[in-house]
One Martini backbone bead per residue (centre of mass of N, CA, C, O) as a GRO file, in nm:
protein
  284
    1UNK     BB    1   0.187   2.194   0.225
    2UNK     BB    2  -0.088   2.172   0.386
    3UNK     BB    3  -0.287   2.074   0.662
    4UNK     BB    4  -0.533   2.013   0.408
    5UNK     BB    5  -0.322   1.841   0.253
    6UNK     BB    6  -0.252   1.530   0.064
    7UNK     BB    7   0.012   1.391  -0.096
    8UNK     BB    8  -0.022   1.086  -0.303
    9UNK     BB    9   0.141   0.824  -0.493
   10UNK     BB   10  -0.060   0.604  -0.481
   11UNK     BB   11  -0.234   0.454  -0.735
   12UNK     BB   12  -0.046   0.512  -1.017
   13UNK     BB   13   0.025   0.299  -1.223
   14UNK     BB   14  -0.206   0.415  -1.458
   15UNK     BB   15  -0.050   0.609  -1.581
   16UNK     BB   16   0.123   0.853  -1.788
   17UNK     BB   17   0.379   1.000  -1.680
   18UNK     BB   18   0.284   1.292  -1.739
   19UNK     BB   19   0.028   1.270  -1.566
   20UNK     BB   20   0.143   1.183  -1.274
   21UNK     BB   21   0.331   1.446  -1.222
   22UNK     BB   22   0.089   1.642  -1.226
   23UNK     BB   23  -0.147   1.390  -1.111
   24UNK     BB   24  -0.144   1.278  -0.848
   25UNK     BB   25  -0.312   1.142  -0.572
   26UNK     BB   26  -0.526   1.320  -0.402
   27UNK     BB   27  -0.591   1.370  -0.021
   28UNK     BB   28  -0.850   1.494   0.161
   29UNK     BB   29  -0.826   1.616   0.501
   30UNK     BB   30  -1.012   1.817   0.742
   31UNK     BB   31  -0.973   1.947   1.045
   32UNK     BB   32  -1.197   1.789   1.234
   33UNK     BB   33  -1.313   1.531   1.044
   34UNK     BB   34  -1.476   1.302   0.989
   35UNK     BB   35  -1.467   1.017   0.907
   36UNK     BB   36  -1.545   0.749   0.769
   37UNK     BB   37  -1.785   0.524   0.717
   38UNK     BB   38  -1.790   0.219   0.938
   39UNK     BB   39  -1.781  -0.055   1.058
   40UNK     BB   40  -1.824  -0.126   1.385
   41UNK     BB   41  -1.572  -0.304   1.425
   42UNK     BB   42  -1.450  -0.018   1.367
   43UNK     BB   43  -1.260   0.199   1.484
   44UNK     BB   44  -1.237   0.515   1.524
   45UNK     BB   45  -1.032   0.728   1.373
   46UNK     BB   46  -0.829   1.013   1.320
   47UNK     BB   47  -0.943   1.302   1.187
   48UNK     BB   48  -0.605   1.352   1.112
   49UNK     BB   49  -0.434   1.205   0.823
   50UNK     BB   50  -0.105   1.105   0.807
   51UNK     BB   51  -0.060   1.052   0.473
   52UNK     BB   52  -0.344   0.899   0.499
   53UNK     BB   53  -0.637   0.798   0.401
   54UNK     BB   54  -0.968   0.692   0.450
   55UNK     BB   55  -1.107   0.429   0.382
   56UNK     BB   56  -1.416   0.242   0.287
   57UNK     BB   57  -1.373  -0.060   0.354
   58UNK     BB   58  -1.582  -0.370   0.425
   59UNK     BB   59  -1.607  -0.630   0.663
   60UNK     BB   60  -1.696  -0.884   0.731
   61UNK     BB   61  -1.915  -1.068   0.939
   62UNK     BB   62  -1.772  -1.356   0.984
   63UNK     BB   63  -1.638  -1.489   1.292
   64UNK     BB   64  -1.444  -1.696   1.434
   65UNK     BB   65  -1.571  -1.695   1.710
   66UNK     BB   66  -1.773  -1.852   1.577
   67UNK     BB   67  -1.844  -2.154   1.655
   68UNK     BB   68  -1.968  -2.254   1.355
   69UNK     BB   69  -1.624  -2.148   1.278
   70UNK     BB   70  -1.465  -2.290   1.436
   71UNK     BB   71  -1.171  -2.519   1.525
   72UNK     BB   72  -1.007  -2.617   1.782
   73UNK     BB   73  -0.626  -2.639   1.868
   74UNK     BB   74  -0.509  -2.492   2.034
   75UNK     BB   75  -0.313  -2.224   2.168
   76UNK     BB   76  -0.489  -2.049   1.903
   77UNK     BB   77  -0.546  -2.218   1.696
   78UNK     BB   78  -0.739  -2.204   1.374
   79UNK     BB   79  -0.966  -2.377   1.146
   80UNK     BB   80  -1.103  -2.261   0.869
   81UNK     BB   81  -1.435  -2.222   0.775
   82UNK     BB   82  -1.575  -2.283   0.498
   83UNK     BB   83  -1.784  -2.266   0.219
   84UNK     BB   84  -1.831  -2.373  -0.023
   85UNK     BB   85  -1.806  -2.102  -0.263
   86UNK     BB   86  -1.584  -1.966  -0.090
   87UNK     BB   87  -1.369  -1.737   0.089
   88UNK     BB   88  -1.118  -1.684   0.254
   89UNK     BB   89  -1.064  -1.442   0.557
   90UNK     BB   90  -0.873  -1.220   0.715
   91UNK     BB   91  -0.818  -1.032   1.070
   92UNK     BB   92  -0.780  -0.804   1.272
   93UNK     BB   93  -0.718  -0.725   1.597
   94UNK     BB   94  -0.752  -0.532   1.820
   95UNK     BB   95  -0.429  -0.429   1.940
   96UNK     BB   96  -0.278  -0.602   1.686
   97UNK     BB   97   0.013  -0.748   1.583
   98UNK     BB   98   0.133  -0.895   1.244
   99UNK     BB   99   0.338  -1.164   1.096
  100UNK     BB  100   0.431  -1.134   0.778
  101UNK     BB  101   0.592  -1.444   0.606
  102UNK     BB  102   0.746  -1.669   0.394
  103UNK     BB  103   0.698  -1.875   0.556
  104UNK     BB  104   0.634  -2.091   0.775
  105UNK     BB  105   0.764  -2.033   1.110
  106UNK     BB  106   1.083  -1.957   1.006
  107UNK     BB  107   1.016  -1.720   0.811
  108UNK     BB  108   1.061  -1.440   0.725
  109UNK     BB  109   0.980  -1.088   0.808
  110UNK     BB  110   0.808  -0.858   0.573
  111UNK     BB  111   0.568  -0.760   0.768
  112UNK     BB  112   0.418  -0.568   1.051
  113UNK     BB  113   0.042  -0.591   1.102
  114UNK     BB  114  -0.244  -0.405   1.173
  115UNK     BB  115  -0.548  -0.305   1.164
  116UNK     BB  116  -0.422  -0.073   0.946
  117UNK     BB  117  -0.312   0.023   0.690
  118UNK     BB  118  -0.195   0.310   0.491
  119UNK     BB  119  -0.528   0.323   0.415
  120UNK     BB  120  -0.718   0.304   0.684
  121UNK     BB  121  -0.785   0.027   0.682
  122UNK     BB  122  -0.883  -0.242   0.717
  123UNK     BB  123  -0.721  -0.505   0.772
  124UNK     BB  124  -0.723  -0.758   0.501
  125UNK     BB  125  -0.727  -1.112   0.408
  126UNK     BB  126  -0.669  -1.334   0.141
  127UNK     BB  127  -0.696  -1.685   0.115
  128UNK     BB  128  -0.542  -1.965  -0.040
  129UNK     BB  129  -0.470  -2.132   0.210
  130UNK     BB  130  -0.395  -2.418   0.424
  131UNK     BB  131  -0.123  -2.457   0.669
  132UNK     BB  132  -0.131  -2.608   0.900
  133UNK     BB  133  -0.208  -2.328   1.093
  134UNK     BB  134  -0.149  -2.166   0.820
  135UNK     BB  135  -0.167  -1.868   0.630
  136UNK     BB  136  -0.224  -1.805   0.268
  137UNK     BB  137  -0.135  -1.492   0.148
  138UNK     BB  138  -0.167  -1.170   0.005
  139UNK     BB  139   0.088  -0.922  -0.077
  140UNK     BB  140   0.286  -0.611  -0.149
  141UNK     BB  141   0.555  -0.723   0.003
  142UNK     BB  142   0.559  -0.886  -0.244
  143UNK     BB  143   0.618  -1.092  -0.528
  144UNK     BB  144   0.426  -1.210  -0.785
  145UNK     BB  145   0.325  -1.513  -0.634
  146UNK     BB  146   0.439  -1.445  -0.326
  147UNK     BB  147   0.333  -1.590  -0.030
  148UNK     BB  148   0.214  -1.500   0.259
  149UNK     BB  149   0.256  -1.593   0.632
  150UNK     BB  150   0.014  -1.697   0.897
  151UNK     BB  151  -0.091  -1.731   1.192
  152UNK     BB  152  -0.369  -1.881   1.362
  153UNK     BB  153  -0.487  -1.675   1.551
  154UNK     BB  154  -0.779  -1.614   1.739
  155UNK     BB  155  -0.684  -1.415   1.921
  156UNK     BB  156  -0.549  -1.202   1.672
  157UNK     BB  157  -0.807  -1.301   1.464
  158UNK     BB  158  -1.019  -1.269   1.212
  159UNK     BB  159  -1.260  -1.443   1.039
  160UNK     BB  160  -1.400  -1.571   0.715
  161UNK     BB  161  -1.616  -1.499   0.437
  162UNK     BB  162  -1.658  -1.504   0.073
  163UNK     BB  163  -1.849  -1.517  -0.249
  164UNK     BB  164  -1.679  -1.315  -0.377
  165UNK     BB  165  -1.548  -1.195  -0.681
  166UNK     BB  166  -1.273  -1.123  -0.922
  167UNK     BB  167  -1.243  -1.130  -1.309
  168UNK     BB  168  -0.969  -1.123  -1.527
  169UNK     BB  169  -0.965  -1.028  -1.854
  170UNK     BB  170  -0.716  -0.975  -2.075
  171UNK     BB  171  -0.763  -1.068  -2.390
  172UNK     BB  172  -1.084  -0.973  -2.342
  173UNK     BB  173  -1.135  -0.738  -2.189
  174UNK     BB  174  -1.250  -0.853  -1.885
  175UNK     BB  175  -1.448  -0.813  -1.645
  176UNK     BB  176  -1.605  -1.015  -1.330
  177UNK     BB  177  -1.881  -1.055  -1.076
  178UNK     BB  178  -1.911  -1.278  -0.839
  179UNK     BB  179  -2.128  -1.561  -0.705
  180UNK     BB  180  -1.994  -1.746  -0.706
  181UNK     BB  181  -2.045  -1.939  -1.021
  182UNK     BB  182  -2.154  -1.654  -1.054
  183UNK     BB  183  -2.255  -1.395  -1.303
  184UNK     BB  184  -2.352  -1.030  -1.211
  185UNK     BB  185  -2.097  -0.889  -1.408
  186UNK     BB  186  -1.990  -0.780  -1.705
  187UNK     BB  187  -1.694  -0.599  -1.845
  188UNK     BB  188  -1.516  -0.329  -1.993
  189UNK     BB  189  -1.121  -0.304  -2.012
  190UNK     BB  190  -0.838  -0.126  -1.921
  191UNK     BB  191  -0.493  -0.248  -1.986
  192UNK     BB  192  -0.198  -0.298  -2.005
  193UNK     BB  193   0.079  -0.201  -2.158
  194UNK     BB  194   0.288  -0.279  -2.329
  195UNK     BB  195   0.557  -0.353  -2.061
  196UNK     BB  196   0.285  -0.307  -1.900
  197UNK     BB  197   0.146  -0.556  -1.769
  198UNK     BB  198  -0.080  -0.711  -1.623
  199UNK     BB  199  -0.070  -0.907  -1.378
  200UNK     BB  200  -0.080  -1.235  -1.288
  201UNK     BB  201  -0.304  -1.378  -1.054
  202UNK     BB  202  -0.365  -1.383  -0.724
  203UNK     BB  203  -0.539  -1.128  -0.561
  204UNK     BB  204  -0.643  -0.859  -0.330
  205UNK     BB  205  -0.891  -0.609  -0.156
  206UNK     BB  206  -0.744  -0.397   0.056
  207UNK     BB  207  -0.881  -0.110  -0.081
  208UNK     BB  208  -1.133   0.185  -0.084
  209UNK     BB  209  -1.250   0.444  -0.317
  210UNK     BB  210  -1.463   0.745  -0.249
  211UNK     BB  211  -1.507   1.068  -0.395
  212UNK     BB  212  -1.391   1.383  -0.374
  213UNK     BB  213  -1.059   1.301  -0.256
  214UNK     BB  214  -1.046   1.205  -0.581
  215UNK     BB  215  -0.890   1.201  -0.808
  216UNK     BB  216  -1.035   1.240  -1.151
  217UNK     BB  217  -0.852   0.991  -1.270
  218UNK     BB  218  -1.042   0.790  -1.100
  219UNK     BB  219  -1.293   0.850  -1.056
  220UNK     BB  220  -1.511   0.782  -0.852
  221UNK     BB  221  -1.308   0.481  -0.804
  222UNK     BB  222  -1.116   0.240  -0.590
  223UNK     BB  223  -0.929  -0.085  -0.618
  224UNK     BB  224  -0.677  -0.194  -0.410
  225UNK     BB  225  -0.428  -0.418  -0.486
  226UNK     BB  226  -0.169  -0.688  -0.403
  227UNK     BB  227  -0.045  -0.592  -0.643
  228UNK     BB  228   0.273  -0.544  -0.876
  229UNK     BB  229   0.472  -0.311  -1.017
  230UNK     BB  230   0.779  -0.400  -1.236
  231UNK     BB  231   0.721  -0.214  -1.492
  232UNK     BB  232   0.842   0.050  -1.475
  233UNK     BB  233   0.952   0.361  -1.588
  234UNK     BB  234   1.192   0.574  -1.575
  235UNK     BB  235   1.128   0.811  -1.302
  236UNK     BB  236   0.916   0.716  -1.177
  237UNK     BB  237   0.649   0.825  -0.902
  238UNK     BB  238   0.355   0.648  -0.849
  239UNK     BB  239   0.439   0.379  -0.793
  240UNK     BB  240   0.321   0.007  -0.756
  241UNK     BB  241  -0.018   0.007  -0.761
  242UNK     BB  242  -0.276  -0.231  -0.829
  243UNK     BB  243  -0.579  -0.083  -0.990
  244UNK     BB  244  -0.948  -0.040  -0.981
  245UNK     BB  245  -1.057   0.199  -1.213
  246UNK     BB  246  -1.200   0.503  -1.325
  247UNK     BB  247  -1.308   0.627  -1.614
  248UNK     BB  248  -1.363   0.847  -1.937
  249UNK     BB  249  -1.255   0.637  -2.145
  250UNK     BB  250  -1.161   0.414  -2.343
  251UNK     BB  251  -1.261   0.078  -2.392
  252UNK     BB  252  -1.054  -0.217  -2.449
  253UNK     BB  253  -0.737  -0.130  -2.395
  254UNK     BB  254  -0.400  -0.138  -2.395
  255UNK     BB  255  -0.292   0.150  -2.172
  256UNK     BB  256  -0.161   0.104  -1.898
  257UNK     BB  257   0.048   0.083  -1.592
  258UNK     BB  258  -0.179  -0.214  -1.490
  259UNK     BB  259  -0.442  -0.099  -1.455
  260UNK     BB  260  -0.786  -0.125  -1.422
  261UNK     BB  261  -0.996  -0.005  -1.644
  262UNK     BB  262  -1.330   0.145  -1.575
  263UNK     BB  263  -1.625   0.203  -1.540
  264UNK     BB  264  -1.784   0.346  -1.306
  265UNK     BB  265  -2.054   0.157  -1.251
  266UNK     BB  266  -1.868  -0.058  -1.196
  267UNK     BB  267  -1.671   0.012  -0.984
  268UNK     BB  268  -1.852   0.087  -0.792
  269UNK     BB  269  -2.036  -0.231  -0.791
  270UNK     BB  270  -1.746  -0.324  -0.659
  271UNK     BB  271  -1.743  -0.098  -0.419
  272UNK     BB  272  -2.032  -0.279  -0.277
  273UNK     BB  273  -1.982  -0.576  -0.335
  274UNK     BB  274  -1.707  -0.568  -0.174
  275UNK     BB  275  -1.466  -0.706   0.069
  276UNK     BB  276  -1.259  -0.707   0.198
  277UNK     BB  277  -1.057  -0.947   0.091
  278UNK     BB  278  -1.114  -1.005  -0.224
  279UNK     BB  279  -1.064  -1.194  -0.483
  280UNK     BB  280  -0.838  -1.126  -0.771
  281UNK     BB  281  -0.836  -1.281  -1.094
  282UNK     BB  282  -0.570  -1.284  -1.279
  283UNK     BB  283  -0.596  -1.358  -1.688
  284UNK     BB  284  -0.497  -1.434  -2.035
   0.00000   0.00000   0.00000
C-alpha cells in the first residue's frame, strides 16, 4: 500500500461476498492534499488522513448555546429543546472527549468519542430520548436496538435539531425523504437478501461520502449509518457497517447484504439534504 492510498474495508456489508475481496471500499487522500470542505464550525483536518477518509457531512447550524434553546439545569447539564416535528442532535465541541455509556449514570462506557469520527466526519448523534438530563443516541458500537446514553453537559456538547428523516420500507422495498411530516422524494430501492436483512429500528446518518474517491461499486455516494450487520456470512472481510449507497444495478430486489441500494440521483439528494445525526427508521 503506497503513501497516497488507503484501503478500507468498512462500508461494505452490501456487497457480495467475492465481490467485496476483490473490490473493498478504497479511499485515496493525497499527500498535501487540503481535507473537504466543511461548515466553518469544524476545524480543518489533517492533510494527509490515515486510514480514515476524510467525511463530507455537515453539522447542523443550532446550537445548544443559543439562550433561544437551551433551559440550564446547572453544573452543565443542559435540557433539549426541539420545535415541533423535528428531531433533536447532538455533537462534540472541540478539544473535548465524550463517554457514551450502557445506561444513565452508572453504565458501562461502550466508546469515548472526540470532535471526529473514525470517518473524519464531525462527530454528531440522533437523539431518540431525553432521560434526567441524559441523552439516549444510537451508536455502532451497540447492538441493533440497544442506545447508548450521553449526559448533556452544554460546556462539552453542541445540540441542535432537523425536520429532515430518512424512512425505509422493507416490505415495499421504497425509502422516503421527509421534512416532518412532509414527503419531499420517495424512491426504489434495494435491501437485504434473504437471511442478510436489512435492521430494523431507528438509526441515524453517522457520516457521508461523495466524489471519485469512492469506489465506484458505491456509486456517486454513501450514507454510512449507526446501524449493524450481525449476519455476515463466514470468511466476510467487509465490515459490518449498514450504508445507503448508489448502484448502477436494478432496483427493487432483496439482494445486498444488509445496506440499502439506492439510484445515484437519490443517494446524492440524500446526502445534500440532511445533516449528520439525521434519524434513519428502518421499517419491514
Amino acid at each position: 500500500m503506497t503513501s497516497r492510498a488507503t484501503v478500507l474495508t468498512t462500508l461494505a456489508a452490501c456487497l457480495t461476498l467475492a465481490a467485496a475481496v476483490a473490490a473493498v471500499l478504497i479511499i485515496e487522500e493525497s499527500v498535501g492534499a487540503e481535507p473537504a470542505s466543511r461548515s466553518s464550525e469544524v476545524a480543518a483536518g489533517p492533510a494527509t488522513l490515515e486510514p480514515s477518509p476524510v467525511g463530507t457531512g455537515k453539522l447542523p447550524t443550532s446550537d445548544l448555546g443559543s439562550d433561544a434553546e437551551r433551559a440550564s439545569k446547572g453544573s452543565g447539564q443542559t435540557e433539549l429543546a426541539v420545535p415541533a416535528g423535528s428531531h433533536a442532535l447532538i455533537w462534540v465541541r472541540q478539544g473535548e472527549r465524550i463517554p457514551v455509556r450502557t445506561e444513565p449514570r452508572g453504565g458501562e462506557v461502550v466508546e469515548v468519542v472526540d470532535r471526529r469520527t473514525e470517518f473524519q466526519s464531525p462527530t454528531v448523534f440522533g437523539v431518540v430520548r431525553e432521560q434526567d438530563g441524559w441523552a439516549a443516541v444510537t451508536t455502532a458500537k451497540l447492538p441493533n436496538g440497544q442506545l447508548g446514553w450521553i449526559r448533556l453537559d452544554g460546556d462539552r456538547l453542541k445540540a441542535g435539531s432537523t425536520r429532515m428523516s430518512i424512512v425505509v420500507d422493507l416490505s415495499e422495498r421504497v425509502a422516503e425523504l421527509r421534512d416532518g411530516a412532509k414527503s419531499l422524494r420517495s424512491f426504489a430501492v434495494t435491501v437485504g437478501a434473504p437471511g442478510m436483512e436489512t435492521p430494523t429500528g431507528q438509526f441515524a446518518v453517522t457520516d457521508t461520502f461523495r466524489g471519485g474517491s469512492l469506489n465506484p461499486v458505491y456509486g456517486c455516494c454513501a450514507l454510512a449509518l449507526s446501524a449493524t450487520q450481525p449476519s455476515l456470512p463466514s470468511g466476510w472481510l467487509g465490515g459490518n457497517r449498514i450504508a445507503i449507497h448508489g448502484t448502477t444495478e436494478a432496483l427493487g430486489t432483496a439482494a445486498s447484504h444488509g445496506c440499502v441500494r439506492a439510484a445515484d440521483s437519490d443517494v446524492s439528494a440524500l446526502v445534500k439534504g440532511v445533516p449528520l445525526g439525521t434519524p434513519v427508521f428502518i421499517r419491514n
